[in-house]
PDB file of N, CA, C and O in Angstrom, chain B, residues numbered from 101:
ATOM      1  N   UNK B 101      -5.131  12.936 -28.876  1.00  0.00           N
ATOM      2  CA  UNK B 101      -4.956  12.257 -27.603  1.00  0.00           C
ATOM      3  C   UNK B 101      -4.798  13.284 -26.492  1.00  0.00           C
ATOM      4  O   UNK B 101      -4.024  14.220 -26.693  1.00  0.00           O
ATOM      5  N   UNK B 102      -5.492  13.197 -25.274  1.00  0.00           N
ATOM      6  CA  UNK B 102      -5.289  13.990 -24.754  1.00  0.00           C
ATOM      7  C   UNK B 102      -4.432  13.842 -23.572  1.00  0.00           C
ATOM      8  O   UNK B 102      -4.304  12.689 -23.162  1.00  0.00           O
ATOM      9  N   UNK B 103      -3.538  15.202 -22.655  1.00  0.00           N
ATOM     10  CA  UNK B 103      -2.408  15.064 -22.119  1.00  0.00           C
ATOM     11  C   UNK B 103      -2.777  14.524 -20.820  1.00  0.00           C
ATOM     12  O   UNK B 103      -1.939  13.838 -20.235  1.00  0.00           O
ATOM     13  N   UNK B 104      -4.201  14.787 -20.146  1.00  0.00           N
ATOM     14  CA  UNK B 104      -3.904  14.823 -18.896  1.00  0.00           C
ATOM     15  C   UNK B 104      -3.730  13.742 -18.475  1.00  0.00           C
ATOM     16  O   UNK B 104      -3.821  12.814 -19.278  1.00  0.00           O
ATOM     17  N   UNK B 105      -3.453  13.486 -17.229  1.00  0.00           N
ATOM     18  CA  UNK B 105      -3.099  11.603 -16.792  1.00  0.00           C
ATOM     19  C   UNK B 105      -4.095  11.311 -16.485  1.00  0.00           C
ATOM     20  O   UNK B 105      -5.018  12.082 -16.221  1.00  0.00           O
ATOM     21  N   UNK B 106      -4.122   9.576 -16.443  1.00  0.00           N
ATOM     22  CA  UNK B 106      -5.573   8.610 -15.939  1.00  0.00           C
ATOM     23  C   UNK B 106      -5.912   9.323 -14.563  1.00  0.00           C
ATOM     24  O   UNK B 106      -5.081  10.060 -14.032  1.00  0.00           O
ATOM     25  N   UNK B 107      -6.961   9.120 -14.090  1.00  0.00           N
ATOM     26  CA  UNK B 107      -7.603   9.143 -13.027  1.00  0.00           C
ATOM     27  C   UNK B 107      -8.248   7.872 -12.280  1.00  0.00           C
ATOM     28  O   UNK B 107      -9.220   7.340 -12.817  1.00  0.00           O
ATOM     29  N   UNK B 108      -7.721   7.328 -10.987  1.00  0.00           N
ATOM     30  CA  UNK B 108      -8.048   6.380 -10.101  1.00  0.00           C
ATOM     31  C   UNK B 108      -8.784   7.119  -9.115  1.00  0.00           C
ATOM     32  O   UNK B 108      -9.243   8.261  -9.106  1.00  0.00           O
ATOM     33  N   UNK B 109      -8.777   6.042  -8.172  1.00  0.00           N
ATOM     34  CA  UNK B 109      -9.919   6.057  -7.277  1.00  0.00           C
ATOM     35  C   UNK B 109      -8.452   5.992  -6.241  1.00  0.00           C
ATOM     36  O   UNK B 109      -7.388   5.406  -6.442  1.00  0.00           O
ATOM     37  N   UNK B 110      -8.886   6.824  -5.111  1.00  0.00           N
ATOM     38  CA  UNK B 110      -8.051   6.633  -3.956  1.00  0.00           C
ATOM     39  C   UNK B 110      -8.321   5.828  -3.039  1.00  0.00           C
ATOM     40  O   UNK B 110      -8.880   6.427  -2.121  1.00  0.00           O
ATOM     41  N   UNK B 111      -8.173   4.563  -2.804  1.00  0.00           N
ATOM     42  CA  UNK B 111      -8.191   3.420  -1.916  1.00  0.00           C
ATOM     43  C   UNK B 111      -8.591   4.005  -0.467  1.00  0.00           C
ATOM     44  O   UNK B 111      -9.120   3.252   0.351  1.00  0.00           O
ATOM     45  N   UNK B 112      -8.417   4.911  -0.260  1.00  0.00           N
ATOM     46  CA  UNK B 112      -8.601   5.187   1.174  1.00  0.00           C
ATOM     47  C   UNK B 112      -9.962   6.227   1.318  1.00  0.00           C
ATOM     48  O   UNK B 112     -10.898   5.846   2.022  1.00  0.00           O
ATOM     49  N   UNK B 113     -10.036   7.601   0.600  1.00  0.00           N
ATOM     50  CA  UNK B 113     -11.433   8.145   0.588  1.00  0.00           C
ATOM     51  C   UNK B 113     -12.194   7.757  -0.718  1.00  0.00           C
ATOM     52  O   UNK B 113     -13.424   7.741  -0.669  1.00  0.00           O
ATOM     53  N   UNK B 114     -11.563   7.447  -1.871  1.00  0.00           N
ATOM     54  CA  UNK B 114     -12.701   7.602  -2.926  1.00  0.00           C
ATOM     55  C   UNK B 114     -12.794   8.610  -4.052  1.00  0.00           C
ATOM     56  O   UNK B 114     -13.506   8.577  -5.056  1.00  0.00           O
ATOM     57  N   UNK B 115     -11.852   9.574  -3.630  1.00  0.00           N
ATOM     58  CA  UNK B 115     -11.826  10.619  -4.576  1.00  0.00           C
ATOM     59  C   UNK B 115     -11.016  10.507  -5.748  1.00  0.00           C
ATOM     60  O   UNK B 115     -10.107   9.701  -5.552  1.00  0.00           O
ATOM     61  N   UNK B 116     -10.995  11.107  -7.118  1.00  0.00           N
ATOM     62  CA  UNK B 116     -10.025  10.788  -8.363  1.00  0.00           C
ATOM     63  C   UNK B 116      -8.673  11.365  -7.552  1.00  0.00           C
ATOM     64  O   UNK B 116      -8.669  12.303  -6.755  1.00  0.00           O
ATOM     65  N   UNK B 117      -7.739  10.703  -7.893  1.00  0.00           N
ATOM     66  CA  UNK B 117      -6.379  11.146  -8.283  1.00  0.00           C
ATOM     67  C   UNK B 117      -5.637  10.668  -9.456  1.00  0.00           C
ATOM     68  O   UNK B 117      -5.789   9.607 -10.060  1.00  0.00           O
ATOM     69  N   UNK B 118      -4.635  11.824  -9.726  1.00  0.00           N
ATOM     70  CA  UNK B 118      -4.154  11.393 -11.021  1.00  0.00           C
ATOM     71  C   UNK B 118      -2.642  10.218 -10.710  1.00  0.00           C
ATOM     72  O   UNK B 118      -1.754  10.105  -9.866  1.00  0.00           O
ATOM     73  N   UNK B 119      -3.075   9.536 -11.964  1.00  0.00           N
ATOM     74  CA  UNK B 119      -2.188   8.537 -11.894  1.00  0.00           C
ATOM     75  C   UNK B 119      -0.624   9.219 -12.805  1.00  0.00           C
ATOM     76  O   UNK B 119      -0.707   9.143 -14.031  1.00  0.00           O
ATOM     77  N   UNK B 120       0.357   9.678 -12.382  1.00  0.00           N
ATOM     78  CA  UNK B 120       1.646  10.349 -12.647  1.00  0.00           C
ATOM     79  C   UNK B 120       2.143  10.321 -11.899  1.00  0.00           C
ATOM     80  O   UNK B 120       1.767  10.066 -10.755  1.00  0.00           O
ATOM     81  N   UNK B 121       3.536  10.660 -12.404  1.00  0.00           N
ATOM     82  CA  UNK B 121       4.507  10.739 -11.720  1.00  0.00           C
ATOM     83  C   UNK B 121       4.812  12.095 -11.002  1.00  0.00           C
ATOM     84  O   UNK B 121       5.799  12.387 -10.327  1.00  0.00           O
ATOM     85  N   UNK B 122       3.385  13.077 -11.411  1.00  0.00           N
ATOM     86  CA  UNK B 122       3.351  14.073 -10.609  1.00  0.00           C
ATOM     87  C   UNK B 122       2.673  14.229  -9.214  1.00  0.00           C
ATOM     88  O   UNK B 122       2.793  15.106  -8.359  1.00  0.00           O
ATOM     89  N   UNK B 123       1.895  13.055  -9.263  1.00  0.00           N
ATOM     90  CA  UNK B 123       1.498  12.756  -7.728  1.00  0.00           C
ATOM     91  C   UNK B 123       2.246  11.723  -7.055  1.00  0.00           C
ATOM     92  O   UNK B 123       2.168  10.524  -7.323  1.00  0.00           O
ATOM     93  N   UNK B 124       2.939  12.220  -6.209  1.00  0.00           N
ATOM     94  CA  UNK B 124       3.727  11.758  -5.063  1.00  0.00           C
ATOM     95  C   UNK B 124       3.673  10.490  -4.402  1.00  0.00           C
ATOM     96  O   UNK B 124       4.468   9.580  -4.169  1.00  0.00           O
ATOM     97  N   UNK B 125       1.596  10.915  -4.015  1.00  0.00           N
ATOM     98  CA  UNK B 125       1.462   9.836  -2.841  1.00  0.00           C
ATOM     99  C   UNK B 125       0.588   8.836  -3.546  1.00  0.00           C
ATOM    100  O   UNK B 125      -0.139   8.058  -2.926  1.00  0.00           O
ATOM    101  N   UNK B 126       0.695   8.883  -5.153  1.00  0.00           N
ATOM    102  CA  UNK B 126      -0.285   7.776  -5.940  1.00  0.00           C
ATOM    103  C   UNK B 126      -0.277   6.515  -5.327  1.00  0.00           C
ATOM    104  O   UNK B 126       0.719   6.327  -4.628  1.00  0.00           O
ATOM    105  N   UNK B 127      -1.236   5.422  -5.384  1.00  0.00           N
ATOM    106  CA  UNK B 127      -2.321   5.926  -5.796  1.00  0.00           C
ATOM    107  C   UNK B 127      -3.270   6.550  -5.079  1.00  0.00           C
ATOM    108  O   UNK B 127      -4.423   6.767  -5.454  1.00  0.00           O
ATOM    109  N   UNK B 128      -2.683   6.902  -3.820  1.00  0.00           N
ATOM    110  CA  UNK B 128      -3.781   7.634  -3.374  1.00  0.00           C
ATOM    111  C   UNK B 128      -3.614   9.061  -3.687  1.00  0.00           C
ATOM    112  O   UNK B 128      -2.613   9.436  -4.298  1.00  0.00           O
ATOM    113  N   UNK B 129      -4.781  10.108  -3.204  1.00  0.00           N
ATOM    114  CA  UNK B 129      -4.736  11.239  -3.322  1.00  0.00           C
ATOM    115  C   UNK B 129      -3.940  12.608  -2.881  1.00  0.00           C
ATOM    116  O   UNK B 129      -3.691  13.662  -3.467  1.00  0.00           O
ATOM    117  N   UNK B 130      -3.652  12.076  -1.529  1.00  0.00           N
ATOM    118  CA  UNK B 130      -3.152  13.047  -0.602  1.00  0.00           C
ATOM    119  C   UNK B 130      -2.152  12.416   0.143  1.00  0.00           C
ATOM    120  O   UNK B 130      -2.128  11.186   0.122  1.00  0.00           O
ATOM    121  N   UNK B 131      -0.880  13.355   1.148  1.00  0.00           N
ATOM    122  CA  UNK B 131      -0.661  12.315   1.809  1.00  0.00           C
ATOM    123  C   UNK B 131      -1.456  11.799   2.751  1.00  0.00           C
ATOM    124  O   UNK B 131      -1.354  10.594   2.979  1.00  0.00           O
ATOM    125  N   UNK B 132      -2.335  12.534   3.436  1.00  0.00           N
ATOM    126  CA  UNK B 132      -2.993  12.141   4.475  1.00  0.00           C
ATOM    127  C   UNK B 132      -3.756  10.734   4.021  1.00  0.00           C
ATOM    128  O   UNK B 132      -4.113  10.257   5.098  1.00  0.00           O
ATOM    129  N   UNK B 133      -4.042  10.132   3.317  1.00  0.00           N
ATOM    130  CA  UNK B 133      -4.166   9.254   2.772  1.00  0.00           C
ATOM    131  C   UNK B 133      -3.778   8.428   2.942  1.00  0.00           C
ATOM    132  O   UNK B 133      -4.212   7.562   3.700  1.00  0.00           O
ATOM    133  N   UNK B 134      -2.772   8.397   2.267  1.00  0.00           N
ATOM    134  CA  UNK B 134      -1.486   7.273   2.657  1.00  0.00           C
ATOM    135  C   UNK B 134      -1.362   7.167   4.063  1.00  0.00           C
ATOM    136  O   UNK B 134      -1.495   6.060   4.585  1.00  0.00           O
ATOM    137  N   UNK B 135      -1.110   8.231   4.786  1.00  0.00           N
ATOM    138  CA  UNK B 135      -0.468   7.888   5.824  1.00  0.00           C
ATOM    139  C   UNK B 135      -1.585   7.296   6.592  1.00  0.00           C
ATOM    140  O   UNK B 135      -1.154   6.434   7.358  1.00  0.00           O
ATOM    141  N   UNK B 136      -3.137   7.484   6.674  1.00  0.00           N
ATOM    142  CA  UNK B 136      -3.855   6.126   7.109  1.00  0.00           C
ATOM    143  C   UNK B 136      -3.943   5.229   6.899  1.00  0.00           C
ATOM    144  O   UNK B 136      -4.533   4.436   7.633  1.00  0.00           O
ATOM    145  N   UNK B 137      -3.217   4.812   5.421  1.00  0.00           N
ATOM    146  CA  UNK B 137      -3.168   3.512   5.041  1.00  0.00           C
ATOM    147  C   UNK B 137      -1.980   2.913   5.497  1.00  0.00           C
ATOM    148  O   UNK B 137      -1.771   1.735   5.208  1.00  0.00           O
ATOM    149  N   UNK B 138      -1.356   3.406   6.016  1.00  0.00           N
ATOM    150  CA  UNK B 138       0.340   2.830   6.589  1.00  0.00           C
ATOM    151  C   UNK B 138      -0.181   2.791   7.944  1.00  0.00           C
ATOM    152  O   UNK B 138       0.440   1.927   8.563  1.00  0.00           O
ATOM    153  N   UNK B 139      -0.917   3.266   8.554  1.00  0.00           N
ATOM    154  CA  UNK B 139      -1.361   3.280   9.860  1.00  0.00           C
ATOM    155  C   UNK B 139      -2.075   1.917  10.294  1.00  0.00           C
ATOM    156  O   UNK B 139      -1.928   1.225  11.301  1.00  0.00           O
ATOM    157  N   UNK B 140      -2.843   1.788   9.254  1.00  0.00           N
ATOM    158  CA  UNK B 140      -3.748   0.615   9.332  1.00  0.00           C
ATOM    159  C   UNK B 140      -3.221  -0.513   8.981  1.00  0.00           C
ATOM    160  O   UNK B 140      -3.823  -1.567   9.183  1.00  0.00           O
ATOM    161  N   UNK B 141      -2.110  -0.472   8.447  1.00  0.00           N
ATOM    162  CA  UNK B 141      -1.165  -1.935   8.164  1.00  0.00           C
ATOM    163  C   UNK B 141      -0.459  -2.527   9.662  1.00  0.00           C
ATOM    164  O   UNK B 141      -0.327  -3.637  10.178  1.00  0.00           O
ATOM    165  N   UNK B 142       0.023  -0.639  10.146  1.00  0.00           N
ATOM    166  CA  UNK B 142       0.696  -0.995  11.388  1.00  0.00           C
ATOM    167  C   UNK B 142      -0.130  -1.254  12.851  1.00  0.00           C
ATOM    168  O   UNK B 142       0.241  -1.761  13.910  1.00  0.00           O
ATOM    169  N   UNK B 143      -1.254  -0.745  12.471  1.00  0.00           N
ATOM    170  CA  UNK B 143      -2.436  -1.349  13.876  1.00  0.00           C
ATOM    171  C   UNK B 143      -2.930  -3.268  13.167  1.00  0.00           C
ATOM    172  O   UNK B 143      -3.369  -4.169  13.882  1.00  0.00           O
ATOM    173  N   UNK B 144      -2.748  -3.338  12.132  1.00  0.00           N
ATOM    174  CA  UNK B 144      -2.970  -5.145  12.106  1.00  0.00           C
ATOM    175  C   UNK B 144      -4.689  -4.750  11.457  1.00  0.00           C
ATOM    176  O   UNK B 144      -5.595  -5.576  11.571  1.00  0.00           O
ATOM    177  N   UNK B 145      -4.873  -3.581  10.892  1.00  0.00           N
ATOM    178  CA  UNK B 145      -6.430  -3.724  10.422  1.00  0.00           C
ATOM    179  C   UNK B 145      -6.392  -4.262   9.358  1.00  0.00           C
ATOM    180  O   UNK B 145      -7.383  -4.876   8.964  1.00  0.00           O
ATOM    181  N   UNK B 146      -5.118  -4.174   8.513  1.00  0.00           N
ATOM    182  CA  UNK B 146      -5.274  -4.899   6.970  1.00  0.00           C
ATOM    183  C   UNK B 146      -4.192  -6.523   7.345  1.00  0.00           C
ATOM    184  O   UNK B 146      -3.162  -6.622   8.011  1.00  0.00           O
ATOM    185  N   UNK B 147      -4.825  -7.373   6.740  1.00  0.00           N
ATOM    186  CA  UNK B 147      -3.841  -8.722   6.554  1.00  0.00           C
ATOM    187  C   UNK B 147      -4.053  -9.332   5.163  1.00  0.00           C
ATOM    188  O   UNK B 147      -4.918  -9.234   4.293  1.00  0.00           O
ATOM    189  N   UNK B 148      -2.941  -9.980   5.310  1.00  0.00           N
ATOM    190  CA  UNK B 148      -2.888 -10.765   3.813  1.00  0.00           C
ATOM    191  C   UNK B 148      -3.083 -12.195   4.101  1.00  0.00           C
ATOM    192  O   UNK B 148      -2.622 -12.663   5.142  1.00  0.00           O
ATOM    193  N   UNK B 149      -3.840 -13.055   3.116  1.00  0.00           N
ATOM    194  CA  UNK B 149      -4.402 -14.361   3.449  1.00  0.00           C
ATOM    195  C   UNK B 149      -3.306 -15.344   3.429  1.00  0.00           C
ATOM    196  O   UNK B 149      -2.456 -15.389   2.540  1.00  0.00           O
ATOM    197  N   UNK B 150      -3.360 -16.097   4.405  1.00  0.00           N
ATOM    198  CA  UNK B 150      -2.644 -17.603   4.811  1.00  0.00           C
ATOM    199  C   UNK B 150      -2.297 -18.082   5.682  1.00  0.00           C
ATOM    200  O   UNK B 150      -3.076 -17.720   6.563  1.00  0.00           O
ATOM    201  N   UNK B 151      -1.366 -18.915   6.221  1.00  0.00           N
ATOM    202  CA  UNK B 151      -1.342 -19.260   7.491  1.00  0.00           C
ATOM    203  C   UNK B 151      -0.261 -18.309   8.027  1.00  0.00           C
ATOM    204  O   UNK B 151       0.558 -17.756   7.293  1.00  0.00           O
ATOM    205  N   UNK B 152      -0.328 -18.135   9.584  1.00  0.00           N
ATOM    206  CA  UNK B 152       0.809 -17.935  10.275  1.00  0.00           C
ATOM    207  C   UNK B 152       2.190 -18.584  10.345  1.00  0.00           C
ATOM    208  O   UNK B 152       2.307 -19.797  10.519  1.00  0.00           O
ATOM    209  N   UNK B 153       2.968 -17.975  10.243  1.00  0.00           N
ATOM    210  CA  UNK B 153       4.484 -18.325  10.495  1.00  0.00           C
ATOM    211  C   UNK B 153       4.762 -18.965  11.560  1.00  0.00           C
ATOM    212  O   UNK B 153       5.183 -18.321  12.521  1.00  0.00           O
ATOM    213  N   UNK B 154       4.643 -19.987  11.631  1.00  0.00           N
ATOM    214  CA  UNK B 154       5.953 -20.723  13.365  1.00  0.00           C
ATOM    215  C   UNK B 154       7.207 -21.271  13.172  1.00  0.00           C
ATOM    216  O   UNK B 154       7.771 -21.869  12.255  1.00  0.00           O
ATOM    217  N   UNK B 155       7.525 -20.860  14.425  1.00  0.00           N
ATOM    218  CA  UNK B 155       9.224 -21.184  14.454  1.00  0.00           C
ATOM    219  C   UNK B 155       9.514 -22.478  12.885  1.00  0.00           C
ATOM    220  O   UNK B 155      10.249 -22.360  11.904  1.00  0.00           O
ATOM    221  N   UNK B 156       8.737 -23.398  13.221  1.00  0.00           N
ATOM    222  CA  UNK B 156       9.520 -24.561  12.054  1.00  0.00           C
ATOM    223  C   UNK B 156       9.811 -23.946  10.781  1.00  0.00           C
ATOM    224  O   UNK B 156      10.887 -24.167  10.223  1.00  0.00           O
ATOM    225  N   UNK B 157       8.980 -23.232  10.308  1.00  0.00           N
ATOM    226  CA  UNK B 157       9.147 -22.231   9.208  1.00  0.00           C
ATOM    227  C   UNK B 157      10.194 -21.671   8.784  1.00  0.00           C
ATOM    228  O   UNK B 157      10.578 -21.657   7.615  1.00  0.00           O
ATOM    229  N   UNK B 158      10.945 -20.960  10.129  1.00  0.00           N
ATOM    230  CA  UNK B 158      12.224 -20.725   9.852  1.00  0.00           C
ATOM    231  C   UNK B 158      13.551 -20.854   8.646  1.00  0.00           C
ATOM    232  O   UNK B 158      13.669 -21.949   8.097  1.00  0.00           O
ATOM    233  N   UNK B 159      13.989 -20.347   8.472  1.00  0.00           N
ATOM    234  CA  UNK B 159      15.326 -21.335   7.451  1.00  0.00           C
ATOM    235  C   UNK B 159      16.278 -21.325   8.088  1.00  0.00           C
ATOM    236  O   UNK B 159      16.543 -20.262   8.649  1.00  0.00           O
ATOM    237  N   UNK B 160      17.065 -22.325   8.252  1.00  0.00           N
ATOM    238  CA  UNK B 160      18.084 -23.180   9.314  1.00  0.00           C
ATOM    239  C   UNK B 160      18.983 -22.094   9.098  1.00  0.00           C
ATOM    240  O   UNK B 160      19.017 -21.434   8.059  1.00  0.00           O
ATOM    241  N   UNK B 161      19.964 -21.857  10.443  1.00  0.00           N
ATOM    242  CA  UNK B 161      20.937 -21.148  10.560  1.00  0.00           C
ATOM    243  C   UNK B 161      22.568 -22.093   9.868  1.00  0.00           C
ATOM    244  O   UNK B 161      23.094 -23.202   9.775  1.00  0.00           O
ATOM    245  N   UNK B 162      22.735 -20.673   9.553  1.00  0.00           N
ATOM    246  CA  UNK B 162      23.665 -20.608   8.445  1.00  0.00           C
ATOM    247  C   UNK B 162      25.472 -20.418   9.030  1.00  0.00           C
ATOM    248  O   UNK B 162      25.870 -19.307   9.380  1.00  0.00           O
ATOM    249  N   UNK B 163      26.107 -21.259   9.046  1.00  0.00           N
ATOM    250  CA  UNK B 163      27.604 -21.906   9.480  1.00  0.00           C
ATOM    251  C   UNK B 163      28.381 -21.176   9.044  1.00  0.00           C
ATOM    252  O   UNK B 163      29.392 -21.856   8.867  1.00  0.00           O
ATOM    253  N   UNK B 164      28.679 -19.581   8.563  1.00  0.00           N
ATOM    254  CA  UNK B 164      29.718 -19.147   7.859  1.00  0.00           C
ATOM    255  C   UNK B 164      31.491 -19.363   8.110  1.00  0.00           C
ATOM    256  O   UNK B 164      32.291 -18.866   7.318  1.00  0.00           O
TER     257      UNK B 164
END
């Protein structure tokens, strides 16, 4: 069996990185990586599917 770790695909360029606990910024490659992918969450380029939140949504305030 051999030692070295799996190899993924880095979500952001494409290149292998190893999947361990010796890479930091898994699964991507680099940090620079990551840190465009945290970038792009915080400019609104990535979303997750469903409806928007409105006020009714809320959960009722709480009487302590």
């Amino acid at each position: 069996m051999s030692s070295s770790p799996r190899q993924v695909r880095c979500p952001q360029c494409g290149n292998n990185a190893p999947w361990s606990t010796d890479n930091p910024w898994r699964p991507f490659c680099c940090e620079r990586c990551k840190q465009i992918d945290l970038g792009a969450w915080a400019n609104d380029s990535y979303s997750i599917a469903g409806q928007a939140a409105s006020a009714d949504d809320s959960p009722p305030a709480r009487d302590d």
